[in-house]
C-alpha positions, 0 to 999 in steps of 0.5 A: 500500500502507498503511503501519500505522507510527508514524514516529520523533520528530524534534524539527526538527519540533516545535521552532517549534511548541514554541516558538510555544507558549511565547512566551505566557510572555514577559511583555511584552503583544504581544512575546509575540504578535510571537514567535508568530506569527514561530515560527508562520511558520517552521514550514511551511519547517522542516518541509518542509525536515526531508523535502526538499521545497519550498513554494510562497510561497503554501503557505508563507504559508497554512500559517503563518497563524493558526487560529481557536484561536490568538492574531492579532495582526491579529485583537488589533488590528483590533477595540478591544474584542478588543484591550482583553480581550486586553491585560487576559487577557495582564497578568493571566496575567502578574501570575499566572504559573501562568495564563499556564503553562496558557496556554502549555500549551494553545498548545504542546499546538495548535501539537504537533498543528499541526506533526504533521498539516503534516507528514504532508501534507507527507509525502504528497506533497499539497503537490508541485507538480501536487497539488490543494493547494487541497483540501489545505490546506482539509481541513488547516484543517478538521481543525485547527479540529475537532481534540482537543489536549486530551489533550497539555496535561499534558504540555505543560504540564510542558514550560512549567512545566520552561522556565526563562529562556524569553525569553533561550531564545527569542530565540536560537532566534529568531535563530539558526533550530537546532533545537538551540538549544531541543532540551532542551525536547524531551526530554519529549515524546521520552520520551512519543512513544509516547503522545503520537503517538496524540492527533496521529495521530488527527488524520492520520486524519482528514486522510485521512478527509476528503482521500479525499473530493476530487471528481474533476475532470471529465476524470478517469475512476477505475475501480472497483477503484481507487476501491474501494481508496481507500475501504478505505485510507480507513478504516484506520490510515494512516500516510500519506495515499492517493495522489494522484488 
């Protein structure tokens, strides 16, 4: 049965990703990357964590690694010339706090959406042990390359421009690893759920649009009816992706 239902805020999952956002304010060139990527990385284990469920090394390390619209530091340091238009973009954003606020506001926009769909694959159970996780996280890679963040970089950028004494802020949270530490820097998002949801879900959507598009493995006979029910799921407003093949 499809569920049409927004599912409540709950800044555990969006605390790492708002945080990985906005380490492009820390105004030391590569620091700022460093922190990054280690908030990137916590957030399938938090994620997973917040519903109970537990990932696979392997699963954990995909999840975490960076898309092709985020900042790599391998990807900064295995080419001269990226590495050099990199460290020119970063002391310039520097020197001009108001880029690097903008800066900011798009990565924390991406890592919203980010930690959303991780969580709604998460939730779906597509992950757990006997899944095809491999499709799984290859339709999760996809729709975050394709995904519109857009819509959430005003608001986003109310978060980084509203953040103040941001390195100090987040090595504790780095250090300590609570939710709470930086829970105040939710406070906009949580008074914009309702409209903020809407750019992150459709992202979920189209999760499920594509994940329902698993080949069947060759032992697996579906019946019609089954698979016509798929197919009508695939095309409403789900809140959850379909059940396992």
């Amino acid at each position: 049965m499809v569920r049409n239902q927004s599912h409540d805020f709950d800044w555990r999952v969006y605390a790492d990703a708002t945080c990985a956002g906005l380490s492009a304010l820390i105004p030391i060139p590569l620091v700022d990357l460093a922190f990054e990527r280690s908030f990137r990385r916590r957030m399938p284990a938090a994620i997973a964590r917040v519903h109970g469920r537990k990932l696979r090394p392997e699963e954990r390390a995909r999840l975490g690694r960076s898309s092709s619209r985020l900042l790599s530091v391998a990807g900064c340091l295995a080419l001269p010339l990226v590495g050099a238009r990199y460290l020119a973009r970063v002391i310039w954003h520097k020197v001009v706090y108001v880029l690097a606020v903008a800066d900011a506001a798009s990565l924390v926009s991406a890592y919203w959406h980010r930690a959303y769909l991780m969580e709604h694959v998460i939730r779906a159970g597509h992950l757990d042990p006997g899944a095809d996780a491999g499709w799984a996280l290859g339709v999760f890679d996809r729709v975050l390359d394709e995904a519109d963040t857009s819509p959430l970089v005003g608001l986003a950028r109310q978060v980084a421009a509203a953040s103040r004494r941001i390195v100090g802020l987040l090595v504790r949270a780095r250090r300590q690893e609570s939710p709470g530490v930086t829970e105040t820097l939710g406070e906009i998002l949580r008074s914009h759920w309702n409209a903020a949801e809407g750019s992150m879900r459709a992202a979920a959507l189209r999760y499920n649009e594509l994940y329902v598009q698993r080949p069947s493995p060759p032992s697996e006979t579906a019946a019609p009816q089954a698979r016509a029910g798929v197919a009508e799921q695939a095309g409403g407003p789900l809140d959850v992706p379909p059940p396992l093949g």
